[in-house]
One Martini backbone bead per residue (centre of mass of N, CA, C, O) as a GRO file, in nm:
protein
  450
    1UNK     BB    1 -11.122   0.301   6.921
    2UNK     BB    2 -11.416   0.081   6.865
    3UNK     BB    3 -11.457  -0.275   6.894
    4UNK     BB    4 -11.655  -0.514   6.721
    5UNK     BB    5 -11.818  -0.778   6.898
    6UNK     BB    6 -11.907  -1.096   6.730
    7UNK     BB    7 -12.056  -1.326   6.875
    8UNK     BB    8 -12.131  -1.655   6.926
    9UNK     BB    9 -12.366  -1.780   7.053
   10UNK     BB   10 -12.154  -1.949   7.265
   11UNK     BB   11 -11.973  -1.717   7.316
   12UNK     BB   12 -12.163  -1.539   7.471
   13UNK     BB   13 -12.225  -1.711   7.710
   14UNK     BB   14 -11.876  -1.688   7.774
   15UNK     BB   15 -11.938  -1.381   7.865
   16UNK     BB   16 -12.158  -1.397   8.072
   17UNK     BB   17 -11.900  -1.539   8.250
   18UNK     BB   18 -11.703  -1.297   8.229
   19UNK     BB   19 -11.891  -1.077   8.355
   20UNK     BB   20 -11.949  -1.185   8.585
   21UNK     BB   21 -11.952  -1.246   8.962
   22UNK     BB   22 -11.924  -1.580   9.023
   23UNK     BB   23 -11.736  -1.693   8.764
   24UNK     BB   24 -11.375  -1.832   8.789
   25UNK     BB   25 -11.417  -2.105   8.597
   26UNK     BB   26 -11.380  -2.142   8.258
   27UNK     BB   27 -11.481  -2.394   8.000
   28UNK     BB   28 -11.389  -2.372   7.679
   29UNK     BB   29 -11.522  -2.648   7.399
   30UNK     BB   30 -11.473  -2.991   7.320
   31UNK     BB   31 -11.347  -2.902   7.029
   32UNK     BB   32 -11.309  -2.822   6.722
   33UNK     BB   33 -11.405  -2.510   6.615
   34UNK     BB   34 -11.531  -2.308   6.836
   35UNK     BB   35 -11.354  -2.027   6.923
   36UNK     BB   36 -11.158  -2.004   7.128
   37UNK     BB   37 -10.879  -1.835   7.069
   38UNK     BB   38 -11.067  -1.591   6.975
   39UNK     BB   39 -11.176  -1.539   7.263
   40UNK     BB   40 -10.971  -1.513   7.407
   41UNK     BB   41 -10.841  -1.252   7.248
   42UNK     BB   42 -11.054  -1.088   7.326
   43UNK     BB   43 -11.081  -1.074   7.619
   44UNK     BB   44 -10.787  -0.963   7.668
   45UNK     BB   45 -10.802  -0.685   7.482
   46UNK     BB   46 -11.032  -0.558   7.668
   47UNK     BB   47 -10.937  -0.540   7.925
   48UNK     BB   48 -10.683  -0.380   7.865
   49UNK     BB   49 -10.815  -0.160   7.796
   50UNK     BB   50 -11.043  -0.084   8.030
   51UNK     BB   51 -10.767  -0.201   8.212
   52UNK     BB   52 -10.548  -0.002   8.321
   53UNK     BB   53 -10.266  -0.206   8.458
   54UNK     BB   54 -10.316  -0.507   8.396
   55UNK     BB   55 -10.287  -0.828   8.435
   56UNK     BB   56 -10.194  -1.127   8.255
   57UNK     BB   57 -10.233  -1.446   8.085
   58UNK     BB   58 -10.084  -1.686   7.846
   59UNK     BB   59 -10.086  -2.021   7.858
   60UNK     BB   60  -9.916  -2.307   7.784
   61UNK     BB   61  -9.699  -2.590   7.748
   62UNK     BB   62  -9.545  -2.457   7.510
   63UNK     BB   63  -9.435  -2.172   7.382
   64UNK     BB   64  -9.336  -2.258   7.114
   65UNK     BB   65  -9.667  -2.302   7.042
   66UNK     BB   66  -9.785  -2.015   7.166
   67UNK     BB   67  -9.628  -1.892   6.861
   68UNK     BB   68  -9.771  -2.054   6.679
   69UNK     BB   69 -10.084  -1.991   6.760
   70UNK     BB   70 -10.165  -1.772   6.976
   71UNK     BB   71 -10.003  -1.565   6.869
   72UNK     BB   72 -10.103  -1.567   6.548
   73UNK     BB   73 -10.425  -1.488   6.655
   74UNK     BB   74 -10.377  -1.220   6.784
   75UNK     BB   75 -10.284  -1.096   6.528
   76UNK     BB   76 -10.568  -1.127   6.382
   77UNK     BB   77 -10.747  -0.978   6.553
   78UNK     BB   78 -10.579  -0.707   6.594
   79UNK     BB   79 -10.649  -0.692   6.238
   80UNK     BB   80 -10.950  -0.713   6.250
   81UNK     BB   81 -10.987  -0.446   6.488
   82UNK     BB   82 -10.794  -0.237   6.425
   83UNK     BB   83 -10.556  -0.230   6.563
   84UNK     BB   84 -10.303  -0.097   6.641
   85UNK     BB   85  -9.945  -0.134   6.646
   86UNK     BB   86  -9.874   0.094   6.871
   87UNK     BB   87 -10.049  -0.041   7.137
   88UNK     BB   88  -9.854  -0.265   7.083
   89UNK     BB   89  -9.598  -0.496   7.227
   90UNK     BB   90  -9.347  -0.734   7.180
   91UNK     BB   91  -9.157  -0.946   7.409
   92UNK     BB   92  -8.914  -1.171   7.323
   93UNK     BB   93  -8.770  -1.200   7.594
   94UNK     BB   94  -9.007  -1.215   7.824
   95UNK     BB   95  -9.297  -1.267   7.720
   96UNK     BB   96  -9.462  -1.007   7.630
   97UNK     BB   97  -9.762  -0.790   7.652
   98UNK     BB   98  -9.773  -0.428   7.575
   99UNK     BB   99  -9.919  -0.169   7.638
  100UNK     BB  100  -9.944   0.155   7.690
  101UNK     BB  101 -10.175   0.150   7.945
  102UNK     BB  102  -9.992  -0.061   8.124
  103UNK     BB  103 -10.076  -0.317   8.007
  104UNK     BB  104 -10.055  -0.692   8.026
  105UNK     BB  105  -9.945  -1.050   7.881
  106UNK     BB  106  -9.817  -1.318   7.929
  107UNK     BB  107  -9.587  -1.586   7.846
  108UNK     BB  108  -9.650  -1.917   7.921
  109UNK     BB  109  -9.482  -2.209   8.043
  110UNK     BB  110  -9.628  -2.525   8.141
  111UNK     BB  111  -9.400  -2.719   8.173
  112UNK     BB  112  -9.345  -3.023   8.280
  113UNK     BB  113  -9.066  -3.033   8.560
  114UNK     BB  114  -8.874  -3.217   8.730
  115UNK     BB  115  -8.712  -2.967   8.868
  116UNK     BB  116  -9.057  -2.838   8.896
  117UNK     BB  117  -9.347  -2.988   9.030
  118UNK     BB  118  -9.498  -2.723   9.183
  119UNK     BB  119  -9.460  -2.467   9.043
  120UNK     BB  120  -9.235  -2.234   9.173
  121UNK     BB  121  -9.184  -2.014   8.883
  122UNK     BB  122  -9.511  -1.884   8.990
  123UNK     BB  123  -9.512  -1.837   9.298
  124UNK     BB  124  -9.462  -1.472   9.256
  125UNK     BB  125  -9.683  -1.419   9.086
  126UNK     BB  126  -9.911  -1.148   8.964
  127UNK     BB  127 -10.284  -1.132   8.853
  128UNK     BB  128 -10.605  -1.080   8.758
  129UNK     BB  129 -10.580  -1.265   8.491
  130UNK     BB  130 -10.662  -1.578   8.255
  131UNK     BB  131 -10.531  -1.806   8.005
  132UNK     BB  132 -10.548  -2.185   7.914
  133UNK     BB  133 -10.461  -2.310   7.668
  134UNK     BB  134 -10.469  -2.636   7.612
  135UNK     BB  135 -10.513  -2.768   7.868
  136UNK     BB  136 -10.491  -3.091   7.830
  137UNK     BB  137 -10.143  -3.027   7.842
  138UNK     BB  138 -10.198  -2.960   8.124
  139UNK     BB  139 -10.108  -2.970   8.437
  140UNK     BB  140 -10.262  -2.953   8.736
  141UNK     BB  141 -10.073  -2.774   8.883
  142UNK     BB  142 -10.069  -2.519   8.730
  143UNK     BB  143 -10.320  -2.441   8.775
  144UNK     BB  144 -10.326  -2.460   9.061
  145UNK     BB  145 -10.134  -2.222   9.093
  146UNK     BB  146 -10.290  -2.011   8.916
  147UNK     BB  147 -10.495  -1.968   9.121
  148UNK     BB  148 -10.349  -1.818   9.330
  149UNK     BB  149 -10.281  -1.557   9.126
  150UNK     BB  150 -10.515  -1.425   9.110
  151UNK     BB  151 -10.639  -1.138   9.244
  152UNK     BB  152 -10.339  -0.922   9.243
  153UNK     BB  153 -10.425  -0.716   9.024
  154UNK     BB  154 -10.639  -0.463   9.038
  155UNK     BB  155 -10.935  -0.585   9.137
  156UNK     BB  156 -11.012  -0.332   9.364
  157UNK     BB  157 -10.954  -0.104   9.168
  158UNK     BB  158 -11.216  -0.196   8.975
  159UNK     BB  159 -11.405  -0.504   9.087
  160UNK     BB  160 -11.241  -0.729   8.956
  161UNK     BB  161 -11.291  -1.056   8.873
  162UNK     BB  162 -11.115  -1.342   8.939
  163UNK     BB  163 -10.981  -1.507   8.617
  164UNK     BB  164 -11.051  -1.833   8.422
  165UNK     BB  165 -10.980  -1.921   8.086
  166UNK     BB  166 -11.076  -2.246   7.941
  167UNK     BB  167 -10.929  -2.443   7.697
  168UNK     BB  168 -11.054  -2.728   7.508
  169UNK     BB  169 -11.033  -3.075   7.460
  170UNK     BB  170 -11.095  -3.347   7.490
  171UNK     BB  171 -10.974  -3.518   7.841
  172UNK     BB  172 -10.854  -3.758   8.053
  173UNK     BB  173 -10.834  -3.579   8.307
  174UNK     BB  174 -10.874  -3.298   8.541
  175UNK     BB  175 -11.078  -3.212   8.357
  176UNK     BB  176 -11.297  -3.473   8.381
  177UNK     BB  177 -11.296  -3.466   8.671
  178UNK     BB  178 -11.389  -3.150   8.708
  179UNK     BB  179 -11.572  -3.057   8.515
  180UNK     BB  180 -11.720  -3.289   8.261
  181UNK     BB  181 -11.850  -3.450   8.521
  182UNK     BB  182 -12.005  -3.253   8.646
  183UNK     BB  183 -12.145  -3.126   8.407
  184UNK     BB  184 -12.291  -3.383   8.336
  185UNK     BB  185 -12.437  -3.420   8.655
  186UNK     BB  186 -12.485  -3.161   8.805
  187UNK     BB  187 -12.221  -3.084   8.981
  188UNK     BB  188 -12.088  -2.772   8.957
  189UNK     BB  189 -11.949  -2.583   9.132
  190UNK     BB  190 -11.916  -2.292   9.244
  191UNK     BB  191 -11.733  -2.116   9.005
  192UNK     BB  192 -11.831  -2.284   8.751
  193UNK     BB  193 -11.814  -2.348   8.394
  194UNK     BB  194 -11.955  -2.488   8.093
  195UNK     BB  195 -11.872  -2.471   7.750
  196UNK     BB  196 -12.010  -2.648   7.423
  197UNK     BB  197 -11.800  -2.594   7.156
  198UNK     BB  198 -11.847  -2.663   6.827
  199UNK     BB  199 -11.822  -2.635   6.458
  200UNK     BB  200 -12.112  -2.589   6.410
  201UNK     BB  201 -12.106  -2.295   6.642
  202UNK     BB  202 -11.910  -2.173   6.379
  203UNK     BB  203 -11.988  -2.000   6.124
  204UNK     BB  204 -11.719  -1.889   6.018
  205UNK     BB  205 -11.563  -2.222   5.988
  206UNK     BB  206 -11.743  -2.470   5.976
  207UNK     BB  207 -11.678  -2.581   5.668
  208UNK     BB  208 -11.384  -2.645   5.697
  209UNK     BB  209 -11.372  -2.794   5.962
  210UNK     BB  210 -11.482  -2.990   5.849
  211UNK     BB  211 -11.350  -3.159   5.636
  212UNK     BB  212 -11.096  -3.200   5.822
  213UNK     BB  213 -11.288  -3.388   6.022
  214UNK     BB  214 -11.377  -3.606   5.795
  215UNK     BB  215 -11.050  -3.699   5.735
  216UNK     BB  216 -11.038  -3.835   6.010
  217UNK     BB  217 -10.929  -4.174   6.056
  218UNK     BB  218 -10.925  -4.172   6.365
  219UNK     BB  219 -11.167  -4.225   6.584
  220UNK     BB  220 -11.141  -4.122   6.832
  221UNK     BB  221 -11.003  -3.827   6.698
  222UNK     BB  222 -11.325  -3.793   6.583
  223UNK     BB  223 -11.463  -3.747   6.850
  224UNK     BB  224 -11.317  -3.529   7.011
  225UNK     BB  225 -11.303  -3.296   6.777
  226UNK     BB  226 -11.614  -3.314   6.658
  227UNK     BB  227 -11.802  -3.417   6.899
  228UNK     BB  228 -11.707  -3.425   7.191
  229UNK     BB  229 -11.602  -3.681   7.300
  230UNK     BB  230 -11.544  -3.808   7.659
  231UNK     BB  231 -11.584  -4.106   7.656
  232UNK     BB  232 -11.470  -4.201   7.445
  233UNK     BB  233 -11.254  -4.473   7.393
  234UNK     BB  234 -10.898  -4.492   7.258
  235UNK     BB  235 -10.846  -4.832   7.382
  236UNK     BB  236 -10.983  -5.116   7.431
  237UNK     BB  237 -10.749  -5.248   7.584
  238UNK     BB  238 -10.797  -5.136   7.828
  239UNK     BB  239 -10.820  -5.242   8.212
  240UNK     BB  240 -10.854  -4.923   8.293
  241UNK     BB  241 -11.025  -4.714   8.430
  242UNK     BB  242 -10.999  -4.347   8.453
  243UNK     BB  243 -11.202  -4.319   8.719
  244UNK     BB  244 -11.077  -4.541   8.913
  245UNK     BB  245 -10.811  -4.440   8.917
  246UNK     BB  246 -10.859  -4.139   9.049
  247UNK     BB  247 -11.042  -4.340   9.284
  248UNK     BB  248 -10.722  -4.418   9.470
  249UNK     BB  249 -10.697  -4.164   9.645
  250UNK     BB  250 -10.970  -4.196   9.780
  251UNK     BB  251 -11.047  -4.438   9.899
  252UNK     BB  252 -11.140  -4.700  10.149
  253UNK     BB  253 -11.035  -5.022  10.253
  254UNK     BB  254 -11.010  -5.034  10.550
  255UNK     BB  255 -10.894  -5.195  10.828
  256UNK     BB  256 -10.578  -5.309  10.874
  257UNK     BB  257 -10.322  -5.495  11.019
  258UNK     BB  258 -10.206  -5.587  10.789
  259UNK     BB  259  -9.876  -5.612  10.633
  260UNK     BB  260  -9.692  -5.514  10.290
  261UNK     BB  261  -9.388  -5.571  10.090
  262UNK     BB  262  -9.344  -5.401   9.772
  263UNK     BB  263  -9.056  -5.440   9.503
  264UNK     BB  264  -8.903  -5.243   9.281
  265UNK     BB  265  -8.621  -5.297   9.111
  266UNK     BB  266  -8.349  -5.160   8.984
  267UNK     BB  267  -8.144  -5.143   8.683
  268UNK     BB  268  -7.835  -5.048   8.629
  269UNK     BB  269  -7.910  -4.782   8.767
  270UNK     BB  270  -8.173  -4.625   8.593
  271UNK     BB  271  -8.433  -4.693   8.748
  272UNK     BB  272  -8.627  -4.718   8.978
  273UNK     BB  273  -8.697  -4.762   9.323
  274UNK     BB  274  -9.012  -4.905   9.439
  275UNK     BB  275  -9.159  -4.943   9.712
  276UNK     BB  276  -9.430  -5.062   9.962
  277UNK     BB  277  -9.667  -4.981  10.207
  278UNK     BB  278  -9.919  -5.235  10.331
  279UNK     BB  279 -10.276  -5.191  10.438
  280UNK     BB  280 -10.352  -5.417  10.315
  281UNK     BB  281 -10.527  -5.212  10.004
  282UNK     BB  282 -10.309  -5.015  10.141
  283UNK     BB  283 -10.124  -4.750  10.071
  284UNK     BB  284  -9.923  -4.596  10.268
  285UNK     BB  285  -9.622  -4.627  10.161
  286UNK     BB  286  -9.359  -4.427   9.992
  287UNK     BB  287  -9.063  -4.539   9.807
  288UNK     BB  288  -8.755  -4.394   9.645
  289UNK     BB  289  -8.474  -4.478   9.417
  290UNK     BB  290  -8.162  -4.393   9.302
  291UNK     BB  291  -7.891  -4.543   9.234
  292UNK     BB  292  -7.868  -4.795   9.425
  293UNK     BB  293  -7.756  -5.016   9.610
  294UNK     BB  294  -7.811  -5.360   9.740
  295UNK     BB  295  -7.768  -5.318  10.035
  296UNK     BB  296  -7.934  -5.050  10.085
  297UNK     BB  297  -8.177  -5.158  10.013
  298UNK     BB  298  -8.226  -5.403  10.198
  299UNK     BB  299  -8.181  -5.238  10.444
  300UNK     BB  300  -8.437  -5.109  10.411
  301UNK     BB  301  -8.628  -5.320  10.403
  302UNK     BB  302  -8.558  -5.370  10.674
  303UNK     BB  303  -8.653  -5.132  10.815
  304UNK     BB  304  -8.930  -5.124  10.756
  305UNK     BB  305  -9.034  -5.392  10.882
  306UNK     BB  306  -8.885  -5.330  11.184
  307UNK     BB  307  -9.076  -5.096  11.215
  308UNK     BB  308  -9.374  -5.262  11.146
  309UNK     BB  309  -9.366  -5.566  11.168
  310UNK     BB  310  -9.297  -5.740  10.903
  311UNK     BB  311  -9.268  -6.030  10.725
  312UNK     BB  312  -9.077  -6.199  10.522
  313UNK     BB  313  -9.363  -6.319  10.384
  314UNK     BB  314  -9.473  -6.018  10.335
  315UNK     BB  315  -9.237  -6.013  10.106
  316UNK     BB  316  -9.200  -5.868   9.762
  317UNK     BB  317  -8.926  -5.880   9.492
  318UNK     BB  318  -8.790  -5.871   9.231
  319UNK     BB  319  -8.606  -6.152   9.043
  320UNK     BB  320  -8.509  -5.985   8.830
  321UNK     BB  321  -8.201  -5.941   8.802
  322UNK     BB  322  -8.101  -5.747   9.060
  323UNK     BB  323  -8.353  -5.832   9.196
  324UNK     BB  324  -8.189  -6.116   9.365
  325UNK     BB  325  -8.005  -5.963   9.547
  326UNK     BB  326  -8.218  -5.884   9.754
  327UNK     BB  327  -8.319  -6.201   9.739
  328UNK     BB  328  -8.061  -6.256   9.931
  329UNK     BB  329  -8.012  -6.092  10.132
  330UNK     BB  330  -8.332  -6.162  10.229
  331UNK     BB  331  -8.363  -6.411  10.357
  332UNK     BB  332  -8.740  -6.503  10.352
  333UNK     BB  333  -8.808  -6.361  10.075
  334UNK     BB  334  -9.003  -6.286   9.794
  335UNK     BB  335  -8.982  -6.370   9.416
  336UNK     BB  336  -9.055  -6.208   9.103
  337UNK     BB  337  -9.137  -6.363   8.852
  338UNK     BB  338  -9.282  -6.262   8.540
  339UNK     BB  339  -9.241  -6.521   8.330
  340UNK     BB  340  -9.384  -6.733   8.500
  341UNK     BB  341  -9.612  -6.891   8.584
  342UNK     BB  342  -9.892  -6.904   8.674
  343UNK     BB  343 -10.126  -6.945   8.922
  344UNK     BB  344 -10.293  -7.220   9.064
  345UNK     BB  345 -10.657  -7.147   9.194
  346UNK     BB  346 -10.868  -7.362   9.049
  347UNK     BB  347 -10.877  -7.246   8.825
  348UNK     BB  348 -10.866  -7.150   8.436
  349UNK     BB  349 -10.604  -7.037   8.294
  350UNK     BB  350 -10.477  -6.819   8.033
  351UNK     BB  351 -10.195  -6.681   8.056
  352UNK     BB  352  -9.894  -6.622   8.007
  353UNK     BB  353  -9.794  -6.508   8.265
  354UNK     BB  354  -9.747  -6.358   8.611
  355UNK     BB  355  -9.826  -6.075   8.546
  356UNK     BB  356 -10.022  -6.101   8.380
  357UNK     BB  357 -10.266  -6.205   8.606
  358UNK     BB  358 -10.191  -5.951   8.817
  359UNK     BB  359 -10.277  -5.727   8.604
  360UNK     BB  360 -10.567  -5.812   8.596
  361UNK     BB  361 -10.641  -5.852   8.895
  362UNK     BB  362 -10.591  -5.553   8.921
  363UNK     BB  363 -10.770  -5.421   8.745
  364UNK     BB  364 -11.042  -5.528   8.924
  365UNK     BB  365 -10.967  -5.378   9.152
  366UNK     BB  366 -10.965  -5.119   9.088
  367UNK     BB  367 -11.222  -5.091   8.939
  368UNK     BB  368 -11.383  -5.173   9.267
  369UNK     BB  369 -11.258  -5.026   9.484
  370UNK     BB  370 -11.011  -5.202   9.637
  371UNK     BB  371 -10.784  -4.944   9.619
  372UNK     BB  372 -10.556  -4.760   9.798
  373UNK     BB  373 -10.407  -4.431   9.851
  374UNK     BB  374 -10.172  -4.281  10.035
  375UNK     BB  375 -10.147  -3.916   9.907
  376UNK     BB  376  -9.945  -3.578   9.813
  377UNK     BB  377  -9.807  -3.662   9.512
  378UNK     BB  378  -9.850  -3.549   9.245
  379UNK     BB  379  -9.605  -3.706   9.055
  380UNK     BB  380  -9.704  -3.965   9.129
  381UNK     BB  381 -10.002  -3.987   9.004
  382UNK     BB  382  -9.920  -3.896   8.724
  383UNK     BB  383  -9.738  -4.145   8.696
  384UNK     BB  384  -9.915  -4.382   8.760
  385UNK     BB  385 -10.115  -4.298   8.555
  386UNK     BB  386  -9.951  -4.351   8.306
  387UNK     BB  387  -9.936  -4.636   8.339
  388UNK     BB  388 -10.140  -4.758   8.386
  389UNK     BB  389 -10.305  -4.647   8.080
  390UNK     BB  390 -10.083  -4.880   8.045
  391UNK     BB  391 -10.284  -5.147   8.050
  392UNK     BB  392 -10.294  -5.390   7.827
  393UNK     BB  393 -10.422  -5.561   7.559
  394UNK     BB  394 -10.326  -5.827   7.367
  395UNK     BB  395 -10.430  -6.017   7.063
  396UNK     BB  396 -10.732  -6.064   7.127
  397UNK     BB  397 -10.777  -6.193   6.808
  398UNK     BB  398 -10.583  -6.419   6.839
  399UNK     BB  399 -10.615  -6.554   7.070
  400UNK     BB  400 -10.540  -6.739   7.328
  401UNK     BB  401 -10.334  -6.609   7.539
  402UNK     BB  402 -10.306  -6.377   7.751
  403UNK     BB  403 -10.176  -6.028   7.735
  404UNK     BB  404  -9.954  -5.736   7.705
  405UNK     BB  405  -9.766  -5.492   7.681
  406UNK     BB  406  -9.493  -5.426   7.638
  407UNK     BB  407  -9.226  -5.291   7.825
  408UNK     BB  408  -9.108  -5.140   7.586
  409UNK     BB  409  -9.348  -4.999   7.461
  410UNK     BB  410  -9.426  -4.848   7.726
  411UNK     BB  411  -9.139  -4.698   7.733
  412UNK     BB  412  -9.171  -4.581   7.521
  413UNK     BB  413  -9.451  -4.378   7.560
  414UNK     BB  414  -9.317  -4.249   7.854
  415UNK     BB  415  -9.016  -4.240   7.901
  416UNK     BB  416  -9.033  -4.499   8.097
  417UNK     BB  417  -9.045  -4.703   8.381
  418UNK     BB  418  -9.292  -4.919   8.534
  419UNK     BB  419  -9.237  -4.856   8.872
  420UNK     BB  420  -9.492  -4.831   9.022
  421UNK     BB  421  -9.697  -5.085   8.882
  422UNK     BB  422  -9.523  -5.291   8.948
  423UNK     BB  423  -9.517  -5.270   9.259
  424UNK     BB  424  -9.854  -5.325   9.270
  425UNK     BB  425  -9.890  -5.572   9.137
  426UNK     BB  426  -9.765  -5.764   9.331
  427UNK     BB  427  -9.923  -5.794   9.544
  428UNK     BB  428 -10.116  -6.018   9.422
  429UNK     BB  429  -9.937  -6.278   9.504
  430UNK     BB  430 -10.079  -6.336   9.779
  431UNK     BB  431 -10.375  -6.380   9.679
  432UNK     BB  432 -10.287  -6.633   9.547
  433UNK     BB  433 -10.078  -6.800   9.794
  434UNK     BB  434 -10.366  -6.891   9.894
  435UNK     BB  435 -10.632  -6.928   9.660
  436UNK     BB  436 -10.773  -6.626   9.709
  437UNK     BB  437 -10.838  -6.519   9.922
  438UNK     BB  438 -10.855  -6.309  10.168
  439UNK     BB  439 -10.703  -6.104  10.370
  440UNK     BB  440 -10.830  -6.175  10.631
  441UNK     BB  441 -10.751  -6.480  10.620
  442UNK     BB  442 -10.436  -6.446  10.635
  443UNK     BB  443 -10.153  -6.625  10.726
  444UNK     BB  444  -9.859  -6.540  10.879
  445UNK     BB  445  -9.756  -6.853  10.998
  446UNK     BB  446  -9.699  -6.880  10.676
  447UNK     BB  447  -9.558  -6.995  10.458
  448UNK     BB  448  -9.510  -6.847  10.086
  449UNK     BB  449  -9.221  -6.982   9.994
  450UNK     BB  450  -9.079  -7.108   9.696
   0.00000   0.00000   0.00000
């Protein structure tokens, strides 16, 4: 029995990069109800059945979501081509579709796990080629690893080119800076191609999909579900653009010897204490620790101080809570107050408090890609990026001093303390106790210890 497959015309384009020989990674949909995942299960049913023993995956950032949704789609499909039932079985102990012809397909679950940040539990898998179900849910550590895995079960045996077929609604993720914005760009390197498919897209659920896309009431989520709009920003409020952020990791802020320690010191033994050593505009390097008592603390910064030849004016750290014991101990070093006033550089201020200040002149700094970062830590820029995103202003209608989302509330949405962010912004507090000064003017033989 041989299923005829009738592709909408966005699907065609879709087929005809899933079988040419030049691409490797294909984006298809950037909106809802564009036929993303009966493509992607034609895509996979068709292949099994062509070449037999050849092995898939279906991955998603959660299993139990993927059995909830793609393999729902998978079994509609297959009973729309009458394919047999007995031509495959769900292994639901191992979480795979087997065929008869000896084809698989995987079923991953690709949840970040603080446990395996390196997606170490995929580095043994080989597969021909697979299908990564709504990526924007997905780490993009679990594509990087999942992209060296293919091309390893019979590709050499059929001459079949592997592949990962991404489908995806818009989001300012990995997908954004490596698909969307170089295809938007037309720069979109060799073997790499985006199929953009909405609604309108699919005749066959169209008027449908419609309905329910015209009854989402929040704008941001009918901009990206409906039109497709991957620049819609969701928050007037963030204070630092995505692409900003971004281009953090790779920035140059140039050769400077001056060298500066900021640290969040964790509370109550909870949080992290994450240090920061720069120079200049760049941090150089990061250390970070759990549970640590504040004399190892201490310690620590006095180690890093003494290795890199940093004077304790050029040291601070928060003073609110324990972090008071780290400048007690560390006599000469100065102590970073939240809540304290702003900092007076003869202009009108109108901030709420000295961190309102630091991060408002931080973002500033981001924006203008005067900031850069030495890291090849993925779980690093994941959670700093979390956090900057989270840097937003406050009751901007209401007038009054600028003011920023509350720590509490920041804690709610992701889960943790921006212990990153917070040891960032404080770097700001040097150039404000210059007077605003640059870098490069900063008098090392200067206390700036209030």
């Amino acid at each position: 029995m041989k299923p005829t497959i009738k592709p909408t015309a966005k699907q065609q384009i879709a087929w005809d990069y899933l079988l040419d020989k030049t691409t490797k990674f294909l984006t298809f949909g950037g909106g809802a109800g564009g036929g993303k995942s009966w493509l992607g299960c034609e895509w996979l049913m068709t292949n099994c059945y062509i070449y037999p023993g050849t092995k898939w995956f279906i991955g998603r950032e959660e299993l139990s979501r993927l059995m909830k949704s793609s393999y729902i789609t998978w079994t509609k499909v297959c009973s729309h081509h009458k394919i047999p039932r007995d031509d495959w079985k769900l292994n639901g102990q191992y979480n795979y579709i087997e065929f008869t012809n000896g084809s698989r397909i995987d079923l991953l679950d690709l949840s970040f796990k603080p446990s395996d940040p390196m997606y170490e539990r995929l580095g043994s898998l080989e597969y021909t080629g697979g299908w990564i179900e709504e990526a924007g849910e997905v780490d993009f550590m679990g594509f990087d690893v999942l992209k060296s895995r293919i091309g390893r079960q019979m590709n050499r045996e059929y001459n079949l080119m592997s592949k990962i077929f991404i489908t995806c609604n818009p989001k300012k993720n990995w997908l954004y800076k490596y698909v969307y914005k170089p295809w938007r760009d037309k720069e979109l390197p060799e073997g790499w191609a985006f199929v953009q498919s909405l609604f309108g897209d699919n005749p066959y659920t169209a008027e449908e999909y419609k309905e329910n896309l015209v009854a989402i009431k929040d704008k941001a989520t009918k901009q990206r579900l409906m039109f497709g709009n991957w620049e819609y920003d969701d928050d007037p409020n963030v204070l630092m653009g995505f692409e900003s952020i971004m281009d953090l990791w790779h920035n140059n802020t140039g050769i400077s010897e001056e060298q500066w320690i900021t640290g969040d010191i964790a509370r109550y033994g909870q949080d992290k204490t994450v240090i920061y050593r720069w120079k200049g505009w760049q941090i150089a390097e990061k250390y970070e620790y759990t549970k640590q008592g504040l004399d190892q603390t201490s310690e620590k910064i006095k180690d890093i101080a003494w290795k890199w030849k940093i004077p304790y004016s050029h040291i601070i750290v928060d003073e609110d809570g324990v972090g008071g014991g780290v400048v007690d101990n560390l006599r000469g070093i100065n102590g970073f107050v939240n809540g304290s006033k702003p900092i007076d550089t003869g202009t009108p201020e109108n901030y709420q408090n000295l961190k309102t200040q630091c991060y408002y002149i931080l973002a500033d700094k981001v924006n203008a890609h005067e900031i850069g970062i030495e890291t090849e830590d993925e779980v690093f820029k994941k959670y700093l990026t979390e956090e900057l995103e989270q840097v937003k202003s406050k009751d901007l209608d209401k007038g009054g001093k600028l003011r920023l989302t509350p720590k509490d509330e920041v804690k709610d949405i992701i889960g943790r303390s921006p212990d990153y962010s917070d040891a960032m912004m404080m770097r700001i507090w040097f150039t404000l106790r210059c007077g605003g000064v640059k870098p490069t003017q900063y008098n090392p033989k200067i206390s700036y210890k209030r």
